[in-house]
C-alpha positions in Angstrom: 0.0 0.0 0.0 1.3 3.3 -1.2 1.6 5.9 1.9 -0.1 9.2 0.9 1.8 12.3 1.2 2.5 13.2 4.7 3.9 16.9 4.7 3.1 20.1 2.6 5.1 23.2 2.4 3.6 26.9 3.9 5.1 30.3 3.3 8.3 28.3 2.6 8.1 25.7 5.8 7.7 22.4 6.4 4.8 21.6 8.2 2.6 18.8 9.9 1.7 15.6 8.3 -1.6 16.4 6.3 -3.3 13.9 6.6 -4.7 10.9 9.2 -3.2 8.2 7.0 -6.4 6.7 6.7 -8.1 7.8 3.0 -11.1 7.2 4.1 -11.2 9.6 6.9 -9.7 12.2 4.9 -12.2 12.2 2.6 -15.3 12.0 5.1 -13.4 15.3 7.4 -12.6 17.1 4.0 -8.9 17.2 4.3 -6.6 17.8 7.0 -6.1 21.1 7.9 -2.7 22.7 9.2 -3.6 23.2 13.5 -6.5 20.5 13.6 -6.5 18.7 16.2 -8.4 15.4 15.5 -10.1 13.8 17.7 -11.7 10.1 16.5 -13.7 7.9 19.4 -14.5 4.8 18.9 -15.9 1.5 20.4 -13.6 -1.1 18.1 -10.3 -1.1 19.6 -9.1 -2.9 16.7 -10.5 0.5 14.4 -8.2 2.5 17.0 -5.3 0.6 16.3 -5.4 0.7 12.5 -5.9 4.5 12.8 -3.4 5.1 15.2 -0.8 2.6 13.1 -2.0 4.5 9.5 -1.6 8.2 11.2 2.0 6.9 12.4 3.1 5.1 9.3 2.0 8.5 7.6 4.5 10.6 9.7 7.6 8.5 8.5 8.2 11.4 5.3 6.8 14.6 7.4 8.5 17.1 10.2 9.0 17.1 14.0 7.0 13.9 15.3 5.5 13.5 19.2 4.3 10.2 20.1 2.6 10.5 23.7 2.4 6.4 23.9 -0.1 5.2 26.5 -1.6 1.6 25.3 1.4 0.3 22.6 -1.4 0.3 19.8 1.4 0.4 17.4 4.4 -1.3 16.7 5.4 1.1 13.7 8.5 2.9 14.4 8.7 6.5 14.8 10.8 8.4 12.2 14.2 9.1 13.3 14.7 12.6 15.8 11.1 11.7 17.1 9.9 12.6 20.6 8.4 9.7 22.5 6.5 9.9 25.6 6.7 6.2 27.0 3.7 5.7 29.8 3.0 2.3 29.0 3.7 1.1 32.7 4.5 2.4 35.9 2.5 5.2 37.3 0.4 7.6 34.5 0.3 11.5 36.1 -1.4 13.5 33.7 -0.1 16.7 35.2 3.9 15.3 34.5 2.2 14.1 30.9 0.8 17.6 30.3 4.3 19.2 31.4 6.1 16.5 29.0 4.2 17.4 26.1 4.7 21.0 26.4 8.4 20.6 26.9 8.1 18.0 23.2 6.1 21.0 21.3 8.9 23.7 22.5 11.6 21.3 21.4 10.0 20.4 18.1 8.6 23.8 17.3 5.5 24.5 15.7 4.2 22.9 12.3 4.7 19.4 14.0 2.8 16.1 14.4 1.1 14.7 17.5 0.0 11.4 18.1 -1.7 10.8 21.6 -2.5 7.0 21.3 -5.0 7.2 24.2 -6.6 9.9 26.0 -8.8 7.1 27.4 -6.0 5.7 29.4 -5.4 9.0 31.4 -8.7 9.2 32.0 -9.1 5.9 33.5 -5.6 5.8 35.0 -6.2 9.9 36.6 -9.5 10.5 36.9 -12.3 12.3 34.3 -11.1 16.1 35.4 -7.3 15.7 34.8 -7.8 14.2 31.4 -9.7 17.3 30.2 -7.4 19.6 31.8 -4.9 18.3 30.0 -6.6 18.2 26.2 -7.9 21.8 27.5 -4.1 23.0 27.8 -2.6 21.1 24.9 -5.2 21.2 21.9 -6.1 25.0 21.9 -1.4 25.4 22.4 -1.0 23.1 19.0 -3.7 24.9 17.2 -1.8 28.2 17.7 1.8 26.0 16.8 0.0 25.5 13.6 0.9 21.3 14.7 -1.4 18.6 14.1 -2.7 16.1 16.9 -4.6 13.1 16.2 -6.4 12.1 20.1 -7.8 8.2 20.0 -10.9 7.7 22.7 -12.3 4.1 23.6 -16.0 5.5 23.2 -17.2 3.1 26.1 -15.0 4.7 28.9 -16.4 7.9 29.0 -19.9 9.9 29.5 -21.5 11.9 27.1 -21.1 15.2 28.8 -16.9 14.6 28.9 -17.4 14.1 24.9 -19.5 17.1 24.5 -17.0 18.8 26.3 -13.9 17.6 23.9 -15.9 18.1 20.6 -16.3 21.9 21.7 -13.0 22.3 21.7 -11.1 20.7 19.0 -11.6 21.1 15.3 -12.3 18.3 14.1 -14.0 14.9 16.3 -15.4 11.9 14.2 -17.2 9.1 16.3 -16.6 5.5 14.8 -19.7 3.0 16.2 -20.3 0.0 15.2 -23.5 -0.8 12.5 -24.9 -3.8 11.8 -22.0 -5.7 11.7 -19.9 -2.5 10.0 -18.0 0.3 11.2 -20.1 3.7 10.0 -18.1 6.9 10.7 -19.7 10.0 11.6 -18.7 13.5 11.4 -19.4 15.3 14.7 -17.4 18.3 14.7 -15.4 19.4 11.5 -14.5 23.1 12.2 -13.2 24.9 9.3 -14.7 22.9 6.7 -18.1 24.1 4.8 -20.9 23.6 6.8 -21.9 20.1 4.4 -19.3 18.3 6.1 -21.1 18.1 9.4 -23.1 15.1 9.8 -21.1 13.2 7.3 -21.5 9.4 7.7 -19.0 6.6 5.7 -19.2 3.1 6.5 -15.5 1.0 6.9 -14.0 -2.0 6.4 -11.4 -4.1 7.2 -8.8 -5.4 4.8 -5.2 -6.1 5.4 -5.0 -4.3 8.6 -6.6 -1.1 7.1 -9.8 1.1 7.2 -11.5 1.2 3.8 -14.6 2.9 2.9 -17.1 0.4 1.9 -19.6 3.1 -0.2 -19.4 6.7 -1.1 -19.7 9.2 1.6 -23.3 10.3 2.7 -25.4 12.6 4.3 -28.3 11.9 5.9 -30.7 13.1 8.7 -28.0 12.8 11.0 -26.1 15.7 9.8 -29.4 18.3 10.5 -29.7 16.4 14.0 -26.4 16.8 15.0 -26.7 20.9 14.0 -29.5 20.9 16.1 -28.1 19.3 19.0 -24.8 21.3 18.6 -26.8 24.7 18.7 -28.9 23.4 21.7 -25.6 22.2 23.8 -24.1 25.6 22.9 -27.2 27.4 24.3 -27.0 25.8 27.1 -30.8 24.4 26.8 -32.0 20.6 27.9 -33.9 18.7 25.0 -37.0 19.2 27.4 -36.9 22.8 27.5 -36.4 23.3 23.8 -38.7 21.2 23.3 -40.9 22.8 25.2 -39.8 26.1 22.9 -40.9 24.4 19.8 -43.9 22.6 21.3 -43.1 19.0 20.3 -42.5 16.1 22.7 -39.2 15.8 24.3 -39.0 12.3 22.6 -39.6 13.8 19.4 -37.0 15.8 19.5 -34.3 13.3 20.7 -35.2 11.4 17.8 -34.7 14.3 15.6 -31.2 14.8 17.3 -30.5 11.3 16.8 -31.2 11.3 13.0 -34.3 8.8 13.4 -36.7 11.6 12.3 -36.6 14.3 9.8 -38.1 17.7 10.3 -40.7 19.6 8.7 -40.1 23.0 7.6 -42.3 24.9 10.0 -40.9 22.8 12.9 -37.3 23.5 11.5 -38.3 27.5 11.7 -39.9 27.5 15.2 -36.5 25.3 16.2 -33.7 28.2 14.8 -36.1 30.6 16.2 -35.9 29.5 19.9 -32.4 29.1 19.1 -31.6 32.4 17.7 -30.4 30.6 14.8 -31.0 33.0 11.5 -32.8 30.9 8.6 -33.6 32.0 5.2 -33.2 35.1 3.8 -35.2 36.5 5.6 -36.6 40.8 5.3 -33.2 41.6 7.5 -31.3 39.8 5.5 -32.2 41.7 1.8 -31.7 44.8 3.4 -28.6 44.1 4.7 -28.3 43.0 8.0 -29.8 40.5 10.7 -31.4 40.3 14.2 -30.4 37.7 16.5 -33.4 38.1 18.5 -33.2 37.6 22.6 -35.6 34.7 23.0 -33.0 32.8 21.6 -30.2 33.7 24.2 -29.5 31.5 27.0 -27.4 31.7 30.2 -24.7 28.7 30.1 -21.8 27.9 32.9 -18.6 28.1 31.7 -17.3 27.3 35.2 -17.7 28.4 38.8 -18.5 32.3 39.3 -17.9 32.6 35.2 -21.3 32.4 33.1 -21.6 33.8 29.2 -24.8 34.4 27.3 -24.5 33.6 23.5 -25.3 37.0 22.2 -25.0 36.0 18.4 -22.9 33.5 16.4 -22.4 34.8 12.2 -20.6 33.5 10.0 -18.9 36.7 8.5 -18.4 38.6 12.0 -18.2 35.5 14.5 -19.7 34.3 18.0 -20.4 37.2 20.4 -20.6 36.6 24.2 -21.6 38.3 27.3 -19.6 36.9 30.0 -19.9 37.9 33.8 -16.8 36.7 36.4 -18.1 37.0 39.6 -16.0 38.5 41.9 -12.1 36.2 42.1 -13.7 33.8 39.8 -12.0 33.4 36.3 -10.0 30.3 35.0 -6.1 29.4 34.3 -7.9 27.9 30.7 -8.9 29.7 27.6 -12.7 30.9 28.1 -13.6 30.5 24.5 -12.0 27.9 21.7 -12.4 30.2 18.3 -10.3 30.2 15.3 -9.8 33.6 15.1 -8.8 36.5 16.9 -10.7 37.9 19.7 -12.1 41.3 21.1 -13.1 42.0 24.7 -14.6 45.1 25.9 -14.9 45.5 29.6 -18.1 47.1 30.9 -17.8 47.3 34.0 -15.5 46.0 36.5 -12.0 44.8 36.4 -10.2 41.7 34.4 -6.8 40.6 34.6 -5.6 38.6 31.8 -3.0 36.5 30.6 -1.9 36.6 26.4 0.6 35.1 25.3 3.1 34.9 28.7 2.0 39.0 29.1 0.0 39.8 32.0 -2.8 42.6 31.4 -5.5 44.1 32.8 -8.6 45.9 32.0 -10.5 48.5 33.7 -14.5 49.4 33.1 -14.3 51.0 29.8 -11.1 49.6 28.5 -11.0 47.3 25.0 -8.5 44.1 23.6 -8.1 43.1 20.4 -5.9 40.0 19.7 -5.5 38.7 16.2 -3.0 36.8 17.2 -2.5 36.6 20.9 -4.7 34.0 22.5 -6.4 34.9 25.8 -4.8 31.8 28.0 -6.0 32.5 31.1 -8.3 35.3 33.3 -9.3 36.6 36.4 -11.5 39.2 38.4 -9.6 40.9 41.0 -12.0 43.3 42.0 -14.8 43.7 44.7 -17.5 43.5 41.7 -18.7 41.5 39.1 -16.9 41.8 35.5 -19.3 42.7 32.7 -17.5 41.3 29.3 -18.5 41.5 25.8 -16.3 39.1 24.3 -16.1 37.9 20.1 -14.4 35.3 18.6 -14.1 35.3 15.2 -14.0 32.9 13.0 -10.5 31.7 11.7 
């Protein structure tokens, strides 16, 4: 089997492997992108081994390599000058493992490859918290290294709400399940890519001790199922209220979400209208703007003392946020995982931040812009809540 090309050149460097080895999964993400971080969960171990062997083999022609290697999934040798994080045996701290992998990406530099054989494994080994603490600290760093990860999850070792939380954050998450007797891949997340590829299903083979696709990639119900259930989760809203929005049954709707059902239109309207979702063309829209209207906008948690209401999410301007920090709340994590840069204006309080390894902070009043920078970590020092307006834009 011929290996596919594993590195590309941008503005004159070598960068990342650009591609997950795998053809098929190529194809069904539309293309590897230079800072994706790919996540693919499964519930075939044997799937997660020939992915994690086909995304190694394909690094044996591209740049810097880091293999974090948890489980021995692979017996394919690393390229020559590679980094490898053994935690096969002994005792796995995910803390030490975050710390390793930082020191790897400064040693390698950006543009380089990233396999993590099994997130899984820390979770297991250090508990559900310090396993996203550490994709939270190391996928939104390799995004901005312009490096590429692939992350392999054993679908049956962790809840829903711990997968929600991952596919929020990374660019690209595809959930392998198995289907009457078949594998069928399923796009979940695929930032980046046109809006089509969401929902994209392909169902695999085995042969040789490779994935092959078994049929053309489709779409389906699935992919309008999984919009709505990524605009609900983002909202912050339970099926049963939403459903309660749109007046249809709770179980309706899950079946909707689950790509059992399909919609009709006036039920897909009254659903983008509860969200805040803008369908159509719409009056606005020929005249040359649009109104996100507030019965769509929902308080969520982003952690203790920190909540944000969605304020609007365009696609030619970006996600808008109104975030409150309660008094010495904040978080040592990014608040938000967009693409682009990012513009706060403070309304009222105080916000320390941290961009880049430079501490600032902002009084009532005062604005950040960062096309660049990424906000890495923030704080309210003062006696008051912090009133934020806060956009991401997309990259």
């Amino acid at each position: 089997m011929s290996r596919p090309v594993a590195f590309g050149f941008i503005d004159g460097k070598r960068h990342a492997v650009l591609t997950t080895g795998t053809p098929a999964l190529d194809e069904l993400v539309d293309g590897v992108r230079v800072g994706d971080n790919l996540v693919v969960v499964s519930d075939s171990e044997a799937a997660l081994e020939m992915i994690g062997r086909a995304f190694l083999a394909a690094t044996q022609e591209s740049g810097p390599f880091v293999f974090a290697d948890t489980e021995g999934r692979t017996a394919e040798p690393v390229p020559p000058g590679s980094v490898v994080l053994d935690r096969r045996g002994g005792v796995l701290d995910a803390a030490a493992m975050t710390d390793d992998l930082i020191a790897a990406d400064n040693q390698v530099g950006g543009g380089a490859t990233f396999l993590i054989d099994s997130l899984t494994r820390v979770h297991v080994r250090c508990g559900r918290d310090a396993a996203l603490e550490l994709f939270l600290t190391i996928c939104p760093r390799l995004y901005r290294r312009g490096s590429v990860a692939m992350w392999l999850l054993d679908a049956s070792s962790h809840d829903q709400a711990f997968l929600d939380r991952i596919r929020g954050i990374t660019q690209v998450f595809v959930h392998l399940h198995t289907q009457d007797g078949e594998l069928e891949a399923e796009v979940m997340t695929s930032a980046g890519r046109a809006p089509t590829t969401l929902g994209r299903k392909q169902r695999l083979r085995e042969e040789d001790g490779a994935l092959l696709a078994s049929g053309p990639v489709g779409a389906s119900r699935g992919r309008l199922g999984a919009l709505v259930r990524s605009q609900r989760l983002t909202r912050g809203l339970s099926q049963a209220e939403l459903a309660r929005r749109v007046n249809v049954s709770p179980s309706a709707l899950s079946q909707v979400e689950r790509g059992v059902r399909g919609l009709g239109a006036e039920t897909l309207i009254r659903i983008w209208e509860a969200l805040g979702v803008p369908f159509g063309p719409g009056d606005t829209l020929l005249r040359g703007y649009r109104i996100a209207r507030r019965s769509g906008h929902q308080d969520i948690e982003f952690g203790t003392g920190v909540t944000g209401r969605l304020l609007f999410d365009d696609p030619s301007v970006g996600r808008c946020w109104r975030v409150t920090v309660e008094s010495g709340a904040g978080s040592d994590q990014p608040l938000l995982t967009g693409k682009g840069s990012e513009s706060i204006i403070l309304e009222e309080g105080v916000l320390d931040l941290q961009l880049s390894g430079h501490a600032e902070t902002l009084h009532e009043g005062d604005s950040l812009v960062a096309p660049q920078a990424l906000v890495e970590s923030f704080r309210n020092p003062g006696p008051i809540p912090a009133s934020v307006v806060w956009l991401v834009r997309h990259g």
